[in-house]
Every structure is written in C-alpha cells, then in structure tokens.
Predicted model as a PDB file, atoms N, CA, C, CB and O in Angstrom, pLDDT in the B-factor column:
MODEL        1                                                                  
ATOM      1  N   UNK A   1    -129.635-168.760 128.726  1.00 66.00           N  
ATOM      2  CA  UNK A   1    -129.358-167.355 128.565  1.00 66.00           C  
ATOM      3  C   UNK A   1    -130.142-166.856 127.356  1.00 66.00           C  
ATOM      4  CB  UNK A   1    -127.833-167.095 128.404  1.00 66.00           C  
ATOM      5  O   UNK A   1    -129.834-167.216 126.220  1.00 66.00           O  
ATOM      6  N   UNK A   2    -131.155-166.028 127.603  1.00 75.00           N  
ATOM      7  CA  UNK A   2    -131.724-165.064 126.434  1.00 75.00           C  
ATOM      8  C   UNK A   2    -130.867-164.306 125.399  1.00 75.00           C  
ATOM      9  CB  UNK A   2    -132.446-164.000 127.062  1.00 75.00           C  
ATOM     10  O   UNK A   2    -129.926-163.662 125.863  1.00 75.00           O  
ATOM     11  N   UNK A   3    -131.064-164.287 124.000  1.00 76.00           N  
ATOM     12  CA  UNK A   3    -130.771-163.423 123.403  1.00 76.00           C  
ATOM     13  C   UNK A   3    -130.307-162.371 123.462  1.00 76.00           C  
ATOM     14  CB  UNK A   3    -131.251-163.329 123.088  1.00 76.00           C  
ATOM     15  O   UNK A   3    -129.265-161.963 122.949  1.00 76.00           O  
ATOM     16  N   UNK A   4    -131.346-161.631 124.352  1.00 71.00           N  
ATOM     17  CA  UNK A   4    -130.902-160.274 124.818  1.00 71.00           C  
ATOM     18  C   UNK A   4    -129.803-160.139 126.016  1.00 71.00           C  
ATOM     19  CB  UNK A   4    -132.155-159.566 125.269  1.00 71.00           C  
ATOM     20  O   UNK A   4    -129.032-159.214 126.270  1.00 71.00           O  
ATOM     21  N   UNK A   5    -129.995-161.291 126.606  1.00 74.00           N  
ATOM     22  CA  UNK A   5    -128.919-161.193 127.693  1.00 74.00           C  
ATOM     23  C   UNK A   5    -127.026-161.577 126.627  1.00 74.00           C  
ATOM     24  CB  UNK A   5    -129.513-162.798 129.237  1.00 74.00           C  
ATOM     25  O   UNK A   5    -126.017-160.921 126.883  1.00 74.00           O  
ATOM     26  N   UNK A   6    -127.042-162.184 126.050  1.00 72.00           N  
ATOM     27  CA  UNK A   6    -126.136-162.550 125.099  1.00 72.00           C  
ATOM     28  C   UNK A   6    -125.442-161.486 124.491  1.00 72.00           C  
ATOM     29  CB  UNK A   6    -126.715-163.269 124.179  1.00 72.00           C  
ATOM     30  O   UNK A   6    -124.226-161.387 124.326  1.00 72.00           O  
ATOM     31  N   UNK A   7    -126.801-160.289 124.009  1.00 73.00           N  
ATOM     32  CA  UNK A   7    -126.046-159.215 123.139  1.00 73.00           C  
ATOM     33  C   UNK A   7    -125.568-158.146 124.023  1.00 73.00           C  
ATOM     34  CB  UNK A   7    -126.972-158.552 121.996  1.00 73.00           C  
ATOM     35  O   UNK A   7    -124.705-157.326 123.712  1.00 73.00           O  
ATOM     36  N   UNK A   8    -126.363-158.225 125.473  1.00 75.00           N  
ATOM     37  CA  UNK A   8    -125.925-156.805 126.426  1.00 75.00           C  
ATOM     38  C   UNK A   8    -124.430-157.376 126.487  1.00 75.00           C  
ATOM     39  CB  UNK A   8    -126.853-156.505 128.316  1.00 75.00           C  
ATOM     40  O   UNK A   8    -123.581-156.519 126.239  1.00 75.00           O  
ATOM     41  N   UNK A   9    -123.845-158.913 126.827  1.00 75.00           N  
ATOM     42  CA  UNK A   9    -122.639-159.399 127.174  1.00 75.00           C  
ATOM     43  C   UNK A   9    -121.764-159.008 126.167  1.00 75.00           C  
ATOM     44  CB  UNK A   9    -122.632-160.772 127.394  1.00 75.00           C  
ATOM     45  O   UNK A   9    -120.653-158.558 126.450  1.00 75.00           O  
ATOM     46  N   UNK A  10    -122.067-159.106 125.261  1.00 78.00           N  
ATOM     47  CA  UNK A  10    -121.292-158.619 123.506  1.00 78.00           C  
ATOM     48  C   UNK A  10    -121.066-157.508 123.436  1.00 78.00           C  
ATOM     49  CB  UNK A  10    -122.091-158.745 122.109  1.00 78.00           C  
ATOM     50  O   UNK A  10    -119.879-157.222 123.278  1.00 78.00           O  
ATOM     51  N   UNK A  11    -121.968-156.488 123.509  1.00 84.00           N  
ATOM     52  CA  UNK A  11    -122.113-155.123 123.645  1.00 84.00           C  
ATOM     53  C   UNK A  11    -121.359-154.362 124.824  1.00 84.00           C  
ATOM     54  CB  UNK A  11    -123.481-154.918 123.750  1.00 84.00           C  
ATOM     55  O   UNK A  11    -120.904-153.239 124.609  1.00 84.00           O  
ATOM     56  N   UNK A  12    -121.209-155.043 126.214  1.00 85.00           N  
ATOM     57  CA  UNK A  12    -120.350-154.705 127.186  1.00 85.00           C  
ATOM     58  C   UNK A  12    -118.672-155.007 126.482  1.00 85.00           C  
ATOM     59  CB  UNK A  12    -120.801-155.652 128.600  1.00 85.00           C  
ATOM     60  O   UNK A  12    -117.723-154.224 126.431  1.00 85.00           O  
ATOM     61  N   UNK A  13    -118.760-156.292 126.045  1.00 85.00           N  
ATOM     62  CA  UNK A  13    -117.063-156.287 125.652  1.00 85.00           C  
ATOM     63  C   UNK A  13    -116.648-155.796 124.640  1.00 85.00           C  
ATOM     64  CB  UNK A  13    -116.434-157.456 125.490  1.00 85.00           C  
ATOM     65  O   UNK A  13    -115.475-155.463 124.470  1.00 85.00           O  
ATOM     66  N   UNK A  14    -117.630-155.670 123.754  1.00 87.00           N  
ATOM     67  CA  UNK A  14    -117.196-154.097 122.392  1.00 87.00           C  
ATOM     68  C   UNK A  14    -117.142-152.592 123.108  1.00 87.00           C  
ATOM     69  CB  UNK A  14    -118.829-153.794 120.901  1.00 87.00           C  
ATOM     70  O   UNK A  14    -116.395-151.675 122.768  1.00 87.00           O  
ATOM     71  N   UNK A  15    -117.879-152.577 123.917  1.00 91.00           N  
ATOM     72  CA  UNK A  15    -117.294-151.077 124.743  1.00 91.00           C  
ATOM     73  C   UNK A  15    -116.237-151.113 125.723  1.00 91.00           C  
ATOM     74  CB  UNK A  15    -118.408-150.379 125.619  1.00 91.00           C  
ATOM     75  O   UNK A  15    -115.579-150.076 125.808  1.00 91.00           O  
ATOM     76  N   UNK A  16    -115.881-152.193 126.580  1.00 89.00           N  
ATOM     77  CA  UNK A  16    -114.605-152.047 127.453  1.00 89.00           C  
ATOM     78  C   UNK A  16    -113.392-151.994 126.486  1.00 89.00           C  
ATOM     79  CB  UNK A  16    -114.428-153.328 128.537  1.00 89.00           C  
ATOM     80  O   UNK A  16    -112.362-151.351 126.689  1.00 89.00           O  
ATOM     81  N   UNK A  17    -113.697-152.851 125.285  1.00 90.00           N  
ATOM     82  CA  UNK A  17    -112.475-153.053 124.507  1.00 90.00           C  
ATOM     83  C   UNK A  17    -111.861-151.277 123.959  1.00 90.00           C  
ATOM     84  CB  UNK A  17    -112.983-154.239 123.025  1.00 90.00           C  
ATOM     85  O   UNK A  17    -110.711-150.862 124.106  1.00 90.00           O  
ATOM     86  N   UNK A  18    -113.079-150.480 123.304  1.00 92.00           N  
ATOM     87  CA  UNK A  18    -113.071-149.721 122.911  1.00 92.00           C  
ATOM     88  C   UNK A  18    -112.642-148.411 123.575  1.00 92.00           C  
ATOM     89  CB  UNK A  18    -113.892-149.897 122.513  1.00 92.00           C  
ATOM     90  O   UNK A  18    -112.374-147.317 123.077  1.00 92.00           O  
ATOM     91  N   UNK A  19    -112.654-148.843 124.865  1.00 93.00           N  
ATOM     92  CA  UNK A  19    -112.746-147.740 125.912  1.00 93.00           C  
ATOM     93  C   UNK A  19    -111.080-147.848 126.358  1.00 93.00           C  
ATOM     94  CB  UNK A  19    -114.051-148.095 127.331  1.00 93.00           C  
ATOM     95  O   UNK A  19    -110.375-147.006 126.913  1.00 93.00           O  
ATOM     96  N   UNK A  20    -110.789-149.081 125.936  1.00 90.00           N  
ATOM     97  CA  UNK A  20    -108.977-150.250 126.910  1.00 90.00           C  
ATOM     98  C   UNK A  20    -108.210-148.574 127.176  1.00 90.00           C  
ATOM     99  CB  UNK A  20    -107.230-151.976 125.028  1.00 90.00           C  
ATOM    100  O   UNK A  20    -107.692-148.350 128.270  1.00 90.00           O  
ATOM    101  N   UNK A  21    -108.210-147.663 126.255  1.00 89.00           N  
ATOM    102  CA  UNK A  21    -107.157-146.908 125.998  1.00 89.00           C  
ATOM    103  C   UNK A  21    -106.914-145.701 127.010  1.00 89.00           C  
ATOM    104  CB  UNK A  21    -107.315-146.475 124.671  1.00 89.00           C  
ATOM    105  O   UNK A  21    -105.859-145.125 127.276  1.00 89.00           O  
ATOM    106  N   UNK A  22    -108.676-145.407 127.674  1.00 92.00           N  
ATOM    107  CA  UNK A  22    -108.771-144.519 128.085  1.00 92.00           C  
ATOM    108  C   UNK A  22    -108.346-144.876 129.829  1.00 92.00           C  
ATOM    109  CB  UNK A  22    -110.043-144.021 127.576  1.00 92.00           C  
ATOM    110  O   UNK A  22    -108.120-143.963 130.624  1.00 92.00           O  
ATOM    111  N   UNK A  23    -108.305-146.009 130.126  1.00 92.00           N  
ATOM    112  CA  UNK A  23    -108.228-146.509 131.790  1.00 92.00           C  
ATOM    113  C   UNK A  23    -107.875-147.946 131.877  1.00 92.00           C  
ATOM    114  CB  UNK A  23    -109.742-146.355 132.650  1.00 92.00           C  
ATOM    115  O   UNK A  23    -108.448-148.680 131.072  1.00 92.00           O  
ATOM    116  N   UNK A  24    -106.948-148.538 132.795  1.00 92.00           N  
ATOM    117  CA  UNK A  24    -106.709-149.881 132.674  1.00 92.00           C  
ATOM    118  C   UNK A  24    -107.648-150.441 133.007  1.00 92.00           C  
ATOM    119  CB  UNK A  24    -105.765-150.361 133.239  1.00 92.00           C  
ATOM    120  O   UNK A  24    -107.863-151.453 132.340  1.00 92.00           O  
ATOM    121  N   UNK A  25    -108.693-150.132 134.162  1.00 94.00           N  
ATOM    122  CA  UNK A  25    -109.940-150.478 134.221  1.00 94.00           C  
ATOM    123  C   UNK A  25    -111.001-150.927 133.337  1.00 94.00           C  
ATOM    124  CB  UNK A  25    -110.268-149.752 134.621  1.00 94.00           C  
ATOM    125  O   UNK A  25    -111.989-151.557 133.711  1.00 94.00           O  
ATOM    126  N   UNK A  26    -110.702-150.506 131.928  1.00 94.00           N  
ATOM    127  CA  UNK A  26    -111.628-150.978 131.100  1.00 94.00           C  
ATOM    128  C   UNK A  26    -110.805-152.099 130.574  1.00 94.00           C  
ATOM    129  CB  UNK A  26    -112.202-149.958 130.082  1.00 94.00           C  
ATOM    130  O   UNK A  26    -111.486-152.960 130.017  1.00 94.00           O  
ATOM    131  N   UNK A  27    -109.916-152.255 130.592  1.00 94.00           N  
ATOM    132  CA  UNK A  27    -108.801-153.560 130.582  1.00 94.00           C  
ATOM    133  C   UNK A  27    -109.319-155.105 131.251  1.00 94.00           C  
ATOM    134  CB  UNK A  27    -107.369-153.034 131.612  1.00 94.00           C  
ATOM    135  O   UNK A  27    -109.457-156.240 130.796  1.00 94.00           O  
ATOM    136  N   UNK A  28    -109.546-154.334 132.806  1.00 94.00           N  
ATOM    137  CA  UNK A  28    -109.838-155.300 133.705  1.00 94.00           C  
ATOM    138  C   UNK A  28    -111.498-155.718 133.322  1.00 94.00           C  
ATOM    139  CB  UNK A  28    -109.541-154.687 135.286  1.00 94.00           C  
ATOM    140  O   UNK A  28    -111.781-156.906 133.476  1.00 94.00           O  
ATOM    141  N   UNK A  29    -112.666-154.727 132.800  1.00 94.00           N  
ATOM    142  CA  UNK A  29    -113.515-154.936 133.072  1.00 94.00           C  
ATOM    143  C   UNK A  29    -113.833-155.808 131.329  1.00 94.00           C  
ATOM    144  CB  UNK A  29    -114.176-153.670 133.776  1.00 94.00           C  
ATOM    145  O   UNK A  29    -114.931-156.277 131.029  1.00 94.00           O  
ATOM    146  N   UNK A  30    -112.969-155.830 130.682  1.00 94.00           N  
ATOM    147  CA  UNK A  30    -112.714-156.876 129.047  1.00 94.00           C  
ATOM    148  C   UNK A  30    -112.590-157.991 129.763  1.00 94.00           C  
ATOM    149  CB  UNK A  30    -111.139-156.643 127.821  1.00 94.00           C  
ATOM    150  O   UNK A  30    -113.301-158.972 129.545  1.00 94.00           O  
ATOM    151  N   UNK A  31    -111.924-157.967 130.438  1.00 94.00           N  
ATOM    152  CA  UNK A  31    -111.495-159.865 130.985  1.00 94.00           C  
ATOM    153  C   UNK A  31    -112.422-160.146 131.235  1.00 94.00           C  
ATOM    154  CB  UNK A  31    -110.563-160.434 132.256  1.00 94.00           C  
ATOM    155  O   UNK A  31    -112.925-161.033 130.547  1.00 94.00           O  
ATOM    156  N   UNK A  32    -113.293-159.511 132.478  1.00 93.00           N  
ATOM    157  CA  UNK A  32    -114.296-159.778 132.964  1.00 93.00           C  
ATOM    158  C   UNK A  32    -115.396-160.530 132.059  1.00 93.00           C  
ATOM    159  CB  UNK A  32    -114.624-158.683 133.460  1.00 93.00           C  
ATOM    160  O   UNK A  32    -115.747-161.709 132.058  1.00 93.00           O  
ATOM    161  N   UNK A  33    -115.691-159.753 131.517  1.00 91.00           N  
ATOM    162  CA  UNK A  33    -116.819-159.613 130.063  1.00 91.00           C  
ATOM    163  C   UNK A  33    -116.120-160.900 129.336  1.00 91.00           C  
ATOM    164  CB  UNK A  33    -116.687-157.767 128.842  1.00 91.00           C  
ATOM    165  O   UNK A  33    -116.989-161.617 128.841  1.00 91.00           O  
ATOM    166  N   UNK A  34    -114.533-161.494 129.092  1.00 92.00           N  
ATOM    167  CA  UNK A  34    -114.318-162.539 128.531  1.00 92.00           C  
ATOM    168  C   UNK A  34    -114.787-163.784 129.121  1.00 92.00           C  
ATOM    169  CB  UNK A  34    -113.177-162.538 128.335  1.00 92.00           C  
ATOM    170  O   UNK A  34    -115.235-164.752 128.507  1.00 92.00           O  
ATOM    171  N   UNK A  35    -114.599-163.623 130.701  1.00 93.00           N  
ATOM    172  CA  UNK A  35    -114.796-164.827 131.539  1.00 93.00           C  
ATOM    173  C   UNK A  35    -116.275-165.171 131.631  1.00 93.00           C  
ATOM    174  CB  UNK A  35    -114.211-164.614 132.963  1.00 93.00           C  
ATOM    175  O   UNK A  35    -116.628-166.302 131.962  1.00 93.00           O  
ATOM    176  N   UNK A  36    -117.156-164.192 131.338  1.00 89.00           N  
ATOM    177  CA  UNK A  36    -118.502-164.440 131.417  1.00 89.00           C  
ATOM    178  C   UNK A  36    -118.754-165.128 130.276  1.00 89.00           C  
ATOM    179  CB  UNK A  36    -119.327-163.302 131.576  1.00 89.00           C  
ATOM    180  O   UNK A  36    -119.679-165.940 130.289  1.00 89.00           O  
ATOM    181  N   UNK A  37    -118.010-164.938 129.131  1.00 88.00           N  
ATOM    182  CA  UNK A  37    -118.474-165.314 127.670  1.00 88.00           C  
ATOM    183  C   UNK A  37    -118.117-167.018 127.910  1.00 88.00           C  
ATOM    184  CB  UNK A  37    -117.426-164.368 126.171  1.00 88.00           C  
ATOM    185  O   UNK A  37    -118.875-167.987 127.880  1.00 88.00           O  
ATOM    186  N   UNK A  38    -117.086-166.954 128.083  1.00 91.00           N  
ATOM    187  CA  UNK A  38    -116.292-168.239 128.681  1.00 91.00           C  
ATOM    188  C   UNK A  38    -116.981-169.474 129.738  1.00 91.00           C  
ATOM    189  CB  UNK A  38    -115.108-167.572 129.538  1.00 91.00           C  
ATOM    190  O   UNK A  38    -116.602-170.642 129.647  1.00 91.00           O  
ATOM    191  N   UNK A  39    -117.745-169.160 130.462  1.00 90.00           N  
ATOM    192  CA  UNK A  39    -118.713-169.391 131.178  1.00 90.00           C  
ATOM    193  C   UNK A  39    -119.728-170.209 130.198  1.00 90.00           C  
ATOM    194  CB  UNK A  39    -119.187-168.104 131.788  1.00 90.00           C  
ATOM    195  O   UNK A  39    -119.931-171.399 129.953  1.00 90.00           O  
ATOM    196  N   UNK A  40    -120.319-168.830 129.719  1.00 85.00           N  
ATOM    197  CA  UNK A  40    -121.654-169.089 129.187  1.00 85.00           C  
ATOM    198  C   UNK A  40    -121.311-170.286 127.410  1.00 85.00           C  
ATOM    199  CB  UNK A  40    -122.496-167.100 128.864  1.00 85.00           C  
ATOM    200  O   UNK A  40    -122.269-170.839 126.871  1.00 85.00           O  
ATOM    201  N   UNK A  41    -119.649-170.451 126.756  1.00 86.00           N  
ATOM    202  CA  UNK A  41    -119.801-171.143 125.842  1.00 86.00           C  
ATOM    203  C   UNK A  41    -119.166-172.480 126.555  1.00 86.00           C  
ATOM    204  CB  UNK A  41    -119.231-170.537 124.562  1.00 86.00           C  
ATOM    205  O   UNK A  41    -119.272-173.548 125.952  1.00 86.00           O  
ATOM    206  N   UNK A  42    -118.636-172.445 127.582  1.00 91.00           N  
ATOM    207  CA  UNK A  42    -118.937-174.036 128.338  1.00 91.00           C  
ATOM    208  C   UNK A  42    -120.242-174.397 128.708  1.00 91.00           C  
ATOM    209  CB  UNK A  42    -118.217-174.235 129.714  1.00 91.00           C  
ATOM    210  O   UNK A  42    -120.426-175.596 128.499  1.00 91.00           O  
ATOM    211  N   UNK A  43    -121.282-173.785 129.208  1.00 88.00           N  
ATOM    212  CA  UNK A  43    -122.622-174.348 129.978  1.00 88.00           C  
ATOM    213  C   UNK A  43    -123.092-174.856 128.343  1.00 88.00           C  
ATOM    214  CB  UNK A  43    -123.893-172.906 131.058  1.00 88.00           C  
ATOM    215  O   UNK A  43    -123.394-175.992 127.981  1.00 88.00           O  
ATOM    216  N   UNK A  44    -123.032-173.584 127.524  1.00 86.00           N  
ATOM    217  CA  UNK A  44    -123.979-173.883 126.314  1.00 86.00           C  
ATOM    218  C   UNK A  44    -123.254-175.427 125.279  1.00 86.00           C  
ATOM    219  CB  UNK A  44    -124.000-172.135 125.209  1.00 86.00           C  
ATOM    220  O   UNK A  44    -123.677-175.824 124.193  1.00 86.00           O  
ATOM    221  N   UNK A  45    -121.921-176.084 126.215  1.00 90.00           N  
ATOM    222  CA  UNK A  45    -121.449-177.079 125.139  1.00 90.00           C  
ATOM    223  C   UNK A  45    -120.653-176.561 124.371  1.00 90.00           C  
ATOM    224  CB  UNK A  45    -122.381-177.635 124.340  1.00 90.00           C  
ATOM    225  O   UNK A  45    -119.660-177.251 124.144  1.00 90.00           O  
ATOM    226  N   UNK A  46    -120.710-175.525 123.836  1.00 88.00           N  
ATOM    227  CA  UNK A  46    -119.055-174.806 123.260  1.00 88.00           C  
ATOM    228  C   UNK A  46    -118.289-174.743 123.414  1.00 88.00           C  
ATOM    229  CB  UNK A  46    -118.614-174.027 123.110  1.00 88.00           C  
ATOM    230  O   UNK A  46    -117.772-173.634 123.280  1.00 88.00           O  
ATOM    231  N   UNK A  47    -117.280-176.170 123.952  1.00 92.00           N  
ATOM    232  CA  UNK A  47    -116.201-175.627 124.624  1.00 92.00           C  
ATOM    233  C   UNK A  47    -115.204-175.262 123.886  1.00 92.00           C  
ATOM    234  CB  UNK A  47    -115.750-176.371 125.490  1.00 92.00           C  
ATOM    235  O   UNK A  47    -114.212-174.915 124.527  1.00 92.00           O  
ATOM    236  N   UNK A  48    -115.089-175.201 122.267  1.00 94.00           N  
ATOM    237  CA  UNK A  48    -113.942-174.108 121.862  1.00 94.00           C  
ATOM    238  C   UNK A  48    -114.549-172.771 121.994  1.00 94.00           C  
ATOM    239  CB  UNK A  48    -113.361-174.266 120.281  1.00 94.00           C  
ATOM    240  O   UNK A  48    -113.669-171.928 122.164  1.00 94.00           O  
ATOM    241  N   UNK A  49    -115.785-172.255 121.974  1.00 90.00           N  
ATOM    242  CA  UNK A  49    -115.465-170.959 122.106  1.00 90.00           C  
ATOM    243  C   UNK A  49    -114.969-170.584 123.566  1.00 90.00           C  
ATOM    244  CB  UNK A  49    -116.625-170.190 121.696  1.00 90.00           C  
ATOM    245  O   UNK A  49    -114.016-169.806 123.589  1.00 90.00           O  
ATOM    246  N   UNK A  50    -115.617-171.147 125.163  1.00 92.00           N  
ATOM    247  CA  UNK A  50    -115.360-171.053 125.834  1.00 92.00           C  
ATOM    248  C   UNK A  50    -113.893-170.984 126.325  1.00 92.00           C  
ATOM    249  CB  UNK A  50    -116.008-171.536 126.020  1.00 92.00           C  
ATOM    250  O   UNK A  50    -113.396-170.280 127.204  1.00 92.00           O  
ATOM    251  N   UNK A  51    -113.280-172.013 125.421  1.00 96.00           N  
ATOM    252  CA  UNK A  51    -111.823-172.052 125.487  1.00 96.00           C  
ATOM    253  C   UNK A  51    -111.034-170.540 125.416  1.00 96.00           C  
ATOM    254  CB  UNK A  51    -111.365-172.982 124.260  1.00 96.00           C  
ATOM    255  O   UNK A  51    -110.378-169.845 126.192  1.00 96.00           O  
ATOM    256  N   UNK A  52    -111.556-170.454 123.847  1.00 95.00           N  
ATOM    257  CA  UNK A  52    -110.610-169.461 123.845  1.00 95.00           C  
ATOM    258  C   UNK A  52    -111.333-168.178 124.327  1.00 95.00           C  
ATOM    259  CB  UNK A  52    -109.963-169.326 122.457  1.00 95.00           C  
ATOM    260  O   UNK A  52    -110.787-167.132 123.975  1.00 95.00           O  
ATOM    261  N   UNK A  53    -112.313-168.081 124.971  1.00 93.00           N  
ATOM    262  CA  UNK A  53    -112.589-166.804 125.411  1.00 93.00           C  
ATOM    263  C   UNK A  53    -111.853-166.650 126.936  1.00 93.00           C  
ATOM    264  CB  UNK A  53    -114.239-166.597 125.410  1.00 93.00           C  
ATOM    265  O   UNK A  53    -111.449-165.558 127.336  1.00 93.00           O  
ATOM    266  N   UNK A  54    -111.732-167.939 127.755  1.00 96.00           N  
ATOM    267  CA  UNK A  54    -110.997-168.310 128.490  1.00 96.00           C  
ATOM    268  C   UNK A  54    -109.727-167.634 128.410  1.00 96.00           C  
ATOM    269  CB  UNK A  54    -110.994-169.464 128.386  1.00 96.00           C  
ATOM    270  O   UNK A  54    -109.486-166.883 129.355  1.00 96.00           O  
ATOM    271  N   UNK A  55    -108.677-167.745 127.312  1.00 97.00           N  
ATOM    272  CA  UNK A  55    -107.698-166.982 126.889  1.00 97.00           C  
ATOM    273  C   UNK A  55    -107.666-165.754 127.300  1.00 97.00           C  
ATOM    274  CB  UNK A  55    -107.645-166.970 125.740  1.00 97.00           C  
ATOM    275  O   UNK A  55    -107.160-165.198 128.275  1.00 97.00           O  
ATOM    276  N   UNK A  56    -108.582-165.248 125.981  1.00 95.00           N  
ATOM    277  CA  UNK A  56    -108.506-163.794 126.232  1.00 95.00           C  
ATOM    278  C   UNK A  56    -108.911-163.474 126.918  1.00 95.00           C  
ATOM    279  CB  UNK A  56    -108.779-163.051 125.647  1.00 95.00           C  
ATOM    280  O   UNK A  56    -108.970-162.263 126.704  1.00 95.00           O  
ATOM    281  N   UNK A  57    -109.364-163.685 127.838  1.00 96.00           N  
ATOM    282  CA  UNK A  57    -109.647-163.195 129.413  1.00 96.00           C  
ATOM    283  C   UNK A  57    -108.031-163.464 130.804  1.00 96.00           C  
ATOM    284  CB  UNK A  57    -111.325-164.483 129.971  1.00 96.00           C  
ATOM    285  O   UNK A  57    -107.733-163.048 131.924  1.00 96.00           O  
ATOM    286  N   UNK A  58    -107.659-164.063 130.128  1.00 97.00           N  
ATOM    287  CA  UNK A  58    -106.062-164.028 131.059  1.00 97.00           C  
ATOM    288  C   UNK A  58    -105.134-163.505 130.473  1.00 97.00           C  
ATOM    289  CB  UNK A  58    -105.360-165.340 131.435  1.00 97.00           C  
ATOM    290  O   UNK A  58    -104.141-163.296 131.170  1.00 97.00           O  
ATOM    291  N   UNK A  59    -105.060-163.037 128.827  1.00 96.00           N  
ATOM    292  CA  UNK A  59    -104.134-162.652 128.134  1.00 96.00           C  
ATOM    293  C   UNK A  59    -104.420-160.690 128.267  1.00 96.00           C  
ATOM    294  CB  UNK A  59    -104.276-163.537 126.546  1.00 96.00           C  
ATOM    295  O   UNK A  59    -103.659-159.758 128.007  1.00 96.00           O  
ATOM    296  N   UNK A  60    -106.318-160.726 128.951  1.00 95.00           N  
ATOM    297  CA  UNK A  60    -106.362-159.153 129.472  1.00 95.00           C  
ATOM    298  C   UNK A  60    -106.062-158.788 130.606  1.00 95.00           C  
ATOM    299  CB  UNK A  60    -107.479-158.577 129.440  1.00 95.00           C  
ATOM    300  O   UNK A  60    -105.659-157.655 130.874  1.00 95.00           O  
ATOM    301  N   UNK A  61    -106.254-159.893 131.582  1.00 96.00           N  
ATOM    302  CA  UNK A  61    -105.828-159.828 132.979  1.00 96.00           C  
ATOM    303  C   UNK A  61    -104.137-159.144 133.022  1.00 96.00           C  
ATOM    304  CB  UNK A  61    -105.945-161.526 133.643  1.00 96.00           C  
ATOM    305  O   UNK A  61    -103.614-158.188 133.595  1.00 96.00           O  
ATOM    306  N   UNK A  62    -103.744-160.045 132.236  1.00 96.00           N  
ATOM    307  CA  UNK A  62    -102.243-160.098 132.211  1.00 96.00           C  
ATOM    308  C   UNK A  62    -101.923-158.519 131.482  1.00 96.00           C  
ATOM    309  CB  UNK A  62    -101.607-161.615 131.201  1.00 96.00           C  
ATOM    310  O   UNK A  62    -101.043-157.899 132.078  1.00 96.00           O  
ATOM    311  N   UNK A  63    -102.424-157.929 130.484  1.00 94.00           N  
ATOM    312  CA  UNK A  63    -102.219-156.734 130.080  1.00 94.00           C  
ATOM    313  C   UNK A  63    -102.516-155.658 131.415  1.00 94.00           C  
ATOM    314  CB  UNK A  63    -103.125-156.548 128.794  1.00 94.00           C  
ATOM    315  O   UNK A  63    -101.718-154.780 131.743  1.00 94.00           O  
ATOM    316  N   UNK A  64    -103.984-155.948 132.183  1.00 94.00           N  
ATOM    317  CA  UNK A  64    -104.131-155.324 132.941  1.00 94.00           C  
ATOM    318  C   UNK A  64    -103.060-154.924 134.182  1.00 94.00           C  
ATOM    319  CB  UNK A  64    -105.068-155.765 133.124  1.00 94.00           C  
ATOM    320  O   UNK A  64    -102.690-153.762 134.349  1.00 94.00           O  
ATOM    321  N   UNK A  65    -102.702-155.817 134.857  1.00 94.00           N  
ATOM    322  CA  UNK A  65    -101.196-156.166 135.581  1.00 94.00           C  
ATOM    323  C   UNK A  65    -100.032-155.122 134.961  1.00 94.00           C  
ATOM    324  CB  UNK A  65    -100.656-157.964 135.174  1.00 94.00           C  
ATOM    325  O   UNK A  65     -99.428-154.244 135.576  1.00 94.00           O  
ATOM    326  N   UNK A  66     -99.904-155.523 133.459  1.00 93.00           N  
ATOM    327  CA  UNK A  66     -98.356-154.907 133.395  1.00 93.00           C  
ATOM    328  C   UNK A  66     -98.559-153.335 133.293  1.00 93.00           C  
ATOM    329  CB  UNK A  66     -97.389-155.505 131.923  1.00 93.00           C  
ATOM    330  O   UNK A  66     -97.745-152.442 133.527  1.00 93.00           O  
ATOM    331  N   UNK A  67    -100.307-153.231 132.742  1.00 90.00           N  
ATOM    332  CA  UNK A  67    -100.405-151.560 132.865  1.00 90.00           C  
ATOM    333  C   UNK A  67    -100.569-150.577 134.448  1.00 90.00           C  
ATOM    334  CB  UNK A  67    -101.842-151.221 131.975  1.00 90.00           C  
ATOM    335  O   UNK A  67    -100.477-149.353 134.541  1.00 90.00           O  
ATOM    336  N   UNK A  68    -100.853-151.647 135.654  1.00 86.00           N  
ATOM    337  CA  UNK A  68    -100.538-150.752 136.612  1.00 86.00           C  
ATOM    338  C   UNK A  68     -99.236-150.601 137.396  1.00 86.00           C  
ATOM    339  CB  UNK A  68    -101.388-150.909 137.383  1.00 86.00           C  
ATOM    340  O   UNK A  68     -99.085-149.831 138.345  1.00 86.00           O  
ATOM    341  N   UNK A  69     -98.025-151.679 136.736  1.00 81.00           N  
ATOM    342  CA  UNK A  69     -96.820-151.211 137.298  1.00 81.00           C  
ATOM    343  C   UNK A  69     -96.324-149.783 137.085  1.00 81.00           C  
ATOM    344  CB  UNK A  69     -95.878-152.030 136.865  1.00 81.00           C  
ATOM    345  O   UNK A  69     -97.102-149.047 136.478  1.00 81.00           O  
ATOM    346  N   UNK A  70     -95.227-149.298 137.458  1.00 75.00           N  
ATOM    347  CA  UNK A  70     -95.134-148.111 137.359  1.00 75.00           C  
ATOM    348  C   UNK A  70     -93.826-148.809 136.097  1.00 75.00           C  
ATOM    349  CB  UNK A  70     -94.876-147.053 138.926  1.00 75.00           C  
ATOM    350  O   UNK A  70     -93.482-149.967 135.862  1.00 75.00           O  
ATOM    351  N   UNK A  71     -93.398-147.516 135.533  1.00 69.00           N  
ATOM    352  CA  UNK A  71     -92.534-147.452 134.333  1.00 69.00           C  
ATOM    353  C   UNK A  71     -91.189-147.030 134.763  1.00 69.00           C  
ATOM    354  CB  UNK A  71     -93.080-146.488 133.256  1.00 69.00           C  
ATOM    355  O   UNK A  71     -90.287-146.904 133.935  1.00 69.00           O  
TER     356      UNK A  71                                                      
ENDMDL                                                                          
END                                                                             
C-alpha cells in the first residue's frame, strides 16, 4: 500500500468520524474505514494495530445498530 493510498484511508476516517453526528451513515462508513485499517495493519505485520482497529470497527458497527432503532 502507497503512502498516498494510506493517507486518503486516514483522511476518510477523520471525516466520517467528524461527520458521525450529522447521519448514522457516517457511523457505518467509520467502521468501514476501521476494517480497512485493520486489514491493511495485519497484511503489513501489525497485528496490534490491526487488532485494535479491528475493535473500533465493531465498537462503530455496534453504535451504528443502536442509532437506527427507534427510541
């Protein structure tokens, strides 16, 4: 994975994060962006970062979920 491909991935999950408030969708699309990170620090041998990006990618899933029940 290039550099540049690394920072667009970084740069996508600093804006879904930033965005979480405005749509649960940007909720769902953080996980996303976690699981890719997660991905890419297992292939690269990282498996603590992968680990815990792993996490936060089910700990957004899981936010995502409780924000489309109804209240």
């Amino acid at each position: 994975m290039s550099r540049l491909t690394l920072f667009g991935l970084f740069a996508a999950m600093l804006m879904c994060y930033a965005f979480e408030n405005r749509s649960r969708w940007f909720i769902l699309a953080f996980s996303l962006a976690c699981m890719l990170g997660s991905v890419y620090g297992f292939l690269q041998g990282a498996w603590p970062f992968g680990l815990v990006e792993a996490i936060w990618s089910l700990v957004a899933v899981r936010r995502w979920w409780v924000a489309g029940k109804p209240r």
